[in-house]
N, C-alpha and C positions, 0 to 999 in steps of 0.2 A: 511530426507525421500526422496528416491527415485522416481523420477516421472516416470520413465521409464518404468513402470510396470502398469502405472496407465491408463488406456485402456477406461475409461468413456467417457461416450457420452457429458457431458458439458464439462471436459477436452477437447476432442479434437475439441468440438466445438467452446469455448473461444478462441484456439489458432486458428482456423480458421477464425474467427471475427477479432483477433487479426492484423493475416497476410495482412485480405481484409485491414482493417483502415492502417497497412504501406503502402501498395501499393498506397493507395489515400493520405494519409498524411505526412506518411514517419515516422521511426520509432524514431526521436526527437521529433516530436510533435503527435502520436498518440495519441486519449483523453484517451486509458484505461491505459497508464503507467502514466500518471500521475492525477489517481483520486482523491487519498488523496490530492497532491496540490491545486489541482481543488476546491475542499471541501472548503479548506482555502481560496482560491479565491473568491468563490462565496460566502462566510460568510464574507467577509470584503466588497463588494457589496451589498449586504444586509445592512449591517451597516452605511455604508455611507450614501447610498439612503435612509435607513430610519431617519438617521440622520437629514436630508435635512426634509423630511416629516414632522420629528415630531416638528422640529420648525414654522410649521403652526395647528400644532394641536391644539385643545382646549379639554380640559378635563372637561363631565358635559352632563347629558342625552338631554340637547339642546342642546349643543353644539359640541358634537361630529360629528355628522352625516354631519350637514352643511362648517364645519371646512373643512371633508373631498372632500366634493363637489366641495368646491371653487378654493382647489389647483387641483384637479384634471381638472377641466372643465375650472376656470378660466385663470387659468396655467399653461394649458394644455401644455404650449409649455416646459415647464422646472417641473413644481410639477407632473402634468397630469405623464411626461415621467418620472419620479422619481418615480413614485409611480407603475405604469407599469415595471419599471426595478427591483423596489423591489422585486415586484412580482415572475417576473418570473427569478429572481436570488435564491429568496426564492426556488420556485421547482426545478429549475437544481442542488442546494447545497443537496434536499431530493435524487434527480435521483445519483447522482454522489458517496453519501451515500450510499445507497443501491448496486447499480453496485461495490463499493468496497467491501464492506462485500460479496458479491456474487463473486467476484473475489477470494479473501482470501481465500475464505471457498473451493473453485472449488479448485482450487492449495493447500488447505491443510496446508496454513502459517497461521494457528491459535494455534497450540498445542504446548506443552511443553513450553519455555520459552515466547511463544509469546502468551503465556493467557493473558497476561493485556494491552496489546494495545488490542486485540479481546472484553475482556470484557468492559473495556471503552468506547471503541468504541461501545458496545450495547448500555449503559448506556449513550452515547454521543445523539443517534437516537430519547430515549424518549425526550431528553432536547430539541431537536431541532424542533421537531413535537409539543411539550408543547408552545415553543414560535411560530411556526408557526399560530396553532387554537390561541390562545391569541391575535394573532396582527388582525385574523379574528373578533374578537370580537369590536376592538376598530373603525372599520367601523361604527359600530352601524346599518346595513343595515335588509333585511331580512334574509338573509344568518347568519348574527351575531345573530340576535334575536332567529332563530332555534338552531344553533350549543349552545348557551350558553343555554338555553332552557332545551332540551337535553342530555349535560353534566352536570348540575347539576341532571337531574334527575337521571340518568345514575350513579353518586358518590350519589346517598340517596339510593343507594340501598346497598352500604354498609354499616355495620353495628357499625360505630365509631362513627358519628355524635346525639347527644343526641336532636336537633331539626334538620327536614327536611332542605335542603340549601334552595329546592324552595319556602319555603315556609317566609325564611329569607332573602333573596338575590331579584327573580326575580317575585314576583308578580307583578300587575299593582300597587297596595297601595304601593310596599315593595322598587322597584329597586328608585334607586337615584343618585345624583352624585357622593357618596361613592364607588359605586360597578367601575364608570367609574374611581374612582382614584385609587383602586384596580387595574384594570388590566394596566392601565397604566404603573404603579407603576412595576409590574411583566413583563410587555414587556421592561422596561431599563435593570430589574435588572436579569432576566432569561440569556439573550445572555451578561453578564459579567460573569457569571458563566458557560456557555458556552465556552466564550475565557480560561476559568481558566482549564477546562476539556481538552480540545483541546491542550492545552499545557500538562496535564497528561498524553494524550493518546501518544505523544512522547517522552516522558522525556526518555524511554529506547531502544530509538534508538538514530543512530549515525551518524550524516550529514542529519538529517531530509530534505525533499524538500517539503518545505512549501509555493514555489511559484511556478507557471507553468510558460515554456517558455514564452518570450514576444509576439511573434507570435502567440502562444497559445492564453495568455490571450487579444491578441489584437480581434483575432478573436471571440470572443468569449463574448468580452461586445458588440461589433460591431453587432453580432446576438441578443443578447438584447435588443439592442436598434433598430435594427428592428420588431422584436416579438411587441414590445412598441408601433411605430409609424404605425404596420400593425393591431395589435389587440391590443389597448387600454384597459387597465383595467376600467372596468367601479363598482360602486353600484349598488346592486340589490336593491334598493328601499328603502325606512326610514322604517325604525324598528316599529311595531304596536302591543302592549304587547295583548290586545282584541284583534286582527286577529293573524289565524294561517297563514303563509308563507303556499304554495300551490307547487309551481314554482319556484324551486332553481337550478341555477347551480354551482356544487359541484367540488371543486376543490383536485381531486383524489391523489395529492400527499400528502396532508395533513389530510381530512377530509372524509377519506378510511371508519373509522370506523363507521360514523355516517349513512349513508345504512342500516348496517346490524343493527344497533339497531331499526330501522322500522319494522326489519321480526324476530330478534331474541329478547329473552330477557336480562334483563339487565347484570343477570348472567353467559348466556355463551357469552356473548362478556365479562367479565371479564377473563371468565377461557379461551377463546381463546387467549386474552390480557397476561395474566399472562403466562399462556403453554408456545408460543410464545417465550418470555423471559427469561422463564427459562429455554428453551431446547437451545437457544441460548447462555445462560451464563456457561451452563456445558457441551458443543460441546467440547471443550480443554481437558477434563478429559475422556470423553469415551472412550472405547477399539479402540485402531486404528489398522490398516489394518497392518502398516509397524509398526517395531518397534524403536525406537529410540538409536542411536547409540553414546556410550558414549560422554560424553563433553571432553574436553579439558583439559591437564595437562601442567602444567609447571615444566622441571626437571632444579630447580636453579645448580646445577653446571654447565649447559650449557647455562647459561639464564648470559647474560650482562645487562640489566636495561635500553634495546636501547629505548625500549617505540614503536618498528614499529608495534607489534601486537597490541596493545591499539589503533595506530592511523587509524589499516586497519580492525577492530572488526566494522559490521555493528550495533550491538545489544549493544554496552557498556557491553561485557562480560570481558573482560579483562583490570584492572584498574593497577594501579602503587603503589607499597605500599612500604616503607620504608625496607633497606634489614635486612634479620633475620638469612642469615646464617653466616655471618663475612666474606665472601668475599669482595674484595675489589671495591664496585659497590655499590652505593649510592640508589640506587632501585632495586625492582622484579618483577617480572610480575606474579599477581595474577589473578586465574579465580574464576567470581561467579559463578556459577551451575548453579543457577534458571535462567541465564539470557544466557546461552551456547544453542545455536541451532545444533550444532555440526557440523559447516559446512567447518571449518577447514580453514579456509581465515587468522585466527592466524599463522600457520603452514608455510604456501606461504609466511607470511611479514616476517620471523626468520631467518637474517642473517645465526646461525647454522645449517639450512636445506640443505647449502650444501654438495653436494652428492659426492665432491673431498675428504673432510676429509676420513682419511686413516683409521680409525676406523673400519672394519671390521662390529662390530653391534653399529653404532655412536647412537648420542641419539640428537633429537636436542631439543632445548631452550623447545621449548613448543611442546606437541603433540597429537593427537589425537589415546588414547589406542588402540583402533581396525585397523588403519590404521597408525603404526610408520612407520618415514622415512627409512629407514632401512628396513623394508618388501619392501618399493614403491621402493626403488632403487634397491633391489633384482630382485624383480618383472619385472624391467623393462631391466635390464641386463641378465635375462635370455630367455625375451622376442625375445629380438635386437640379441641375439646368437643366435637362430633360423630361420630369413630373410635367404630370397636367394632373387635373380635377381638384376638388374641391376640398380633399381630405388629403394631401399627401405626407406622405411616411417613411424616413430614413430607418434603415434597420442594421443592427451592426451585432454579427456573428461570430460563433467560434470554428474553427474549422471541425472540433474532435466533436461537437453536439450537431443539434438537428441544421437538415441540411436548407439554408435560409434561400438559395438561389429562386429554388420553387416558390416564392414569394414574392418575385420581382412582378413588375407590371407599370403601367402605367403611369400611379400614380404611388407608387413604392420603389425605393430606391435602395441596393443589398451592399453590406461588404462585411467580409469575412475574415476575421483574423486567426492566425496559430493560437492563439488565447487571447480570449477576452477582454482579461483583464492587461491587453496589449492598449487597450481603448485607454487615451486620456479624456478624464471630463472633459476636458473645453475642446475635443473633438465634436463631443453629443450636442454643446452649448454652441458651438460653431455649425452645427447643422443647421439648429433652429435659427438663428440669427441672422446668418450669410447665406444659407442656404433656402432659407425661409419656409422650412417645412413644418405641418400642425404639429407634428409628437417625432420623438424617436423611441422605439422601440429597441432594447438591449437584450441578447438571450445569450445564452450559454449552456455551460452541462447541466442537467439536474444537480439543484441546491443538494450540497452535501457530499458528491463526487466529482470534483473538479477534473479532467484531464490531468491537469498541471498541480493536484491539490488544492494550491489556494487562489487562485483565478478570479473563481463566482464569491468568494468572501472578501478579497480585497475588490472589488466592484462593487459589493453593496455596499460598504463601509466608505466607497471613494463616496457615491452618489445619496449616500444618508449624510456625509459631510461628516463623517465619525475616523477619516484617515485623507492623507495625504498623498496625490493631489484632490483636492475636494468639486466636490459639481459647487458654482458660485452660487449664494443664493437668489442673484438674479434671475437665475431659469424657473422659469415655472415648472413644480416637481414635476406637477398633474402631466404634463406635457413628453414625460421621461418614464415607460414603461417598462416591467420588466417581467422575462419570463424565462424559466429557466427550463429546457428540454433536449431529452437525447437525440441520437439518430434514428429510432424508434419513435421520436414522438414527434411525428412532423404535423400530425392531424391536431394534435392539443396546441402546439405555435399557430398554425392557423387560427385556431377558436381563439387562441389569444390574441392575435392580430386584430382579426374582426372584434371582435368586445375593446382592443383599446383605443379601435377607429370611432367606434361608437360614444365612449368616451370624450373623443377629443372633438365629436360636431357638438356637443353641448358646450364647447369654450368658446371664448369671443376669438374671431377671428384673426391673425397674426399678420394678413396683409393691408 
């Protein structure tokens, strides 16, 4: 899907939030390119620190509440801060959630093959909100004695339960230390199925980044453990089954819902609950704006069984499977469909993508239907016969980054791929050569947010000659520029432009 066209006001606003966070943090450790990491981060936080906690717990309606006092107050200096960091590790993992799915949905990377990290990832938010209230509970405070209170009454108002819960569970006669072994019980065993999900929701991606820079995560337990020793977690008061709680402070990341069950009824905070959810889980299937641009073929007579498109396929669309057609090649490169976002980064890793083969209409290994190599070297051969003057400049774009057309002219010549890293070097090395242009100029997303992930990383690494396919070292680097910009930053590709034209009059001439 092309972003280039995508003109919305949170689009260009995220990339402007985006930009502010490089300029202050620099775009390797920006917090929004790596929130999924983050996520993981701060759920293994969570885990540890509660870890540490719950070997001071006791389980038992005396026993609970006082349990929690002691390491909090008595050991303040190590449970106290444990229990503090829990805390608010617990809410930065809800905030950093959220800002992902908000991210995704703004940029449009949930549809077609990427439904099932999106729907996981819904089904990931209730698990994690479910163990958050739960660990509310195990305080035993007033806070705990409303929320659980409340949620039971909140689940008798549906219609499964053949006796009331409140009336089994949380009377003054009825609660016991059953009900404390119960949620115990659900707060180990919730966040193990959690980790089991978390690991679902990437099984179909490829080089997962499951941990945030070091700097990142240094910074970032460092401000936790401030949050902890500036504002102390404290209880809101022992639990009193005869007194209603009056006076609660509610902690908005978790316990959003329990408000509106004060003003509304139990059933439309169901059908807001349920809505919610389900317009969430069928976002990937509604009509969308762009259309989707076929997947990816592989044509085995040109297909060697190198295995590069498998290793540069951010989605695990392209697996290795035993060869079928009696050539002499021990594997082939198969595409699954469901799992092709069509972004053509197969194409770019394909030895046979180059553009020197004498074939007239060549075909390479694998390709992308609508966009065969063969049209793109037409394309761009008839492009580079049309320059005049004295500087001119191939430019090769991404459709989802800044938009390069505004840059054609004269003596500049544009082409635009679904990703970047669709570009084979001896595309860039066939400009200058055949095409006889002073530089080529290569842009894509800003370094570090790729569209596709990994796009702008497997392109620097092709053109440093540090992966495969490599820029040859025949090309003059100097000659091969590179700038990395969003749809927001059409004014800095410019400046870039001009400063690498300027560059290239001080080289000796190439005709």
């Amino acid at each position: 899907m092309s972003i280039n066209n995508r003109t919305s006001f949170a689009h260009r606003g995220l990339l402007w939030v985006e930009g502010a966070l490089n300029r202050v943090f620099g775009n390797s450790l920006n917090p929004m390119y790596h929130l999924g990491a983050l996520g993981f981060y701060f759920f293994w936080v969570v885990a540890i620190s509660g870890a540490y906690i719950y070997a001071f717990y006791k389980t038992g309606i005396e026993l609970s509440h006082p349990s929690v006092e002691y390491f909090t107050n008595e050991q303040w200096y190590l449970g106290g801060i444990m229990r503090s960091v829990h805390r608010y590790a617990s809410d930065a993992l809800v905030l950093v959630m959220f800002l992902h799915l908000l991210r995704e949905y703004i940029l449009g990377r949930y549809r077609g093959a990427r439904w099932f990290a999106w729907v996981t990832g819904v089904i990931l938010i209730w698990m994690i909100l479910t163990a958050g209230i739960n660990g509310y509970w195990m305080v035993w405070d007033q806070l705990a004695q409303f929320t659980v209170v409340t949620t039971v009454e909140w689940f008798d108002w549906l219609p499964i339960f053949s006796e009331p819960m409140a009336r089994t569970f949380i009377t003054y006669e009825a609660l016991n230390d059953r009900f404390f072994t119960l949620i115990s019980f659900a707060h180990v065993t919730v966040p193990l199925l959690i980790l089991f999900m978390l690991w679902v929701h990437i099984m179909r991606i490829s080089y997962p980044v499951v941990n945030p820079r070091k700097r990142l995560a240094i910074g970032m337990l460092l401000t936790l453990l401030a949050l902890s020793l500036i504002v102390p977690v404290q209880s809101q008061g022992l639990a009193d089954m005869s007194v209603e709680p009056r006076v609660l402070q509610i902690d908005w990341f978790y316990l959003w819902v329990y408000p509106l069950l004060g003003v509304w009824s139990a059933g439309q905070v169901w059908a807001l609950v349920f809505g919610i959810t389900l317009l969430l889980c069928v976002l990937p299937w509604l009509p969308a704006r762009n259309k989707q641009i076929p997947v990816a073929e592989v044509s085995l007579k040109d297909c060697s069984g190198c295995g590069l498109c498998v290793a540069d396929c951010p989605y695990e669309a392209v697996v290795m499977r035993p060869r079928s057609d009696g050539l002499n090649f021990p594997e082939e490169a198969v595409v699954v469909p469901d799992r092709c976002v069509s972004c053509g980064i197969c194409v770019g890793a394909c030895p046979s993508s180059n553009p020197f083969r004498g074939d007239d209409q060549y075909i390479s290994g694998i390709e992308m239907p609508s966009l065969p190599m063969s049209a793109l070297r037409a394309a761009v051969t008839k492009d580079l016969s049309t320059l005049e003057g004295d500087l001119r400049v191939m430019v090769f774009g991404c459709d989802n980054a800044a938009n390069i057309e505004v840059l054609r002219s004269k003596s500049i010549a544009v082409l635009s791929l679904p990703c970047i890293a669709m570009l084979p070097p001896s595309l860039a090395e066939y400009a200058l050569r055949e095409g006889g242009v002073d530089g080529v100029l290569i842009t894509g997303c800003r370094e570090g947010d790729c569209f596709h992930r990994l796009g702008v990383s497997w392109v620097t690494e092709r053109l440093a000659a540090e992966r495969e396919p490599r820029l040859r070292s025949r090309v003059q680097r100097e000659r091969v520029g590179e700038c990395w910009a969003s749809s927001l930053d059409n004014h800095e590709l410019a400046v870039a432009l001009n400063s690498f034209r300027a560059s290239l009059s001080k080289l000796p001439k190439v005709r």
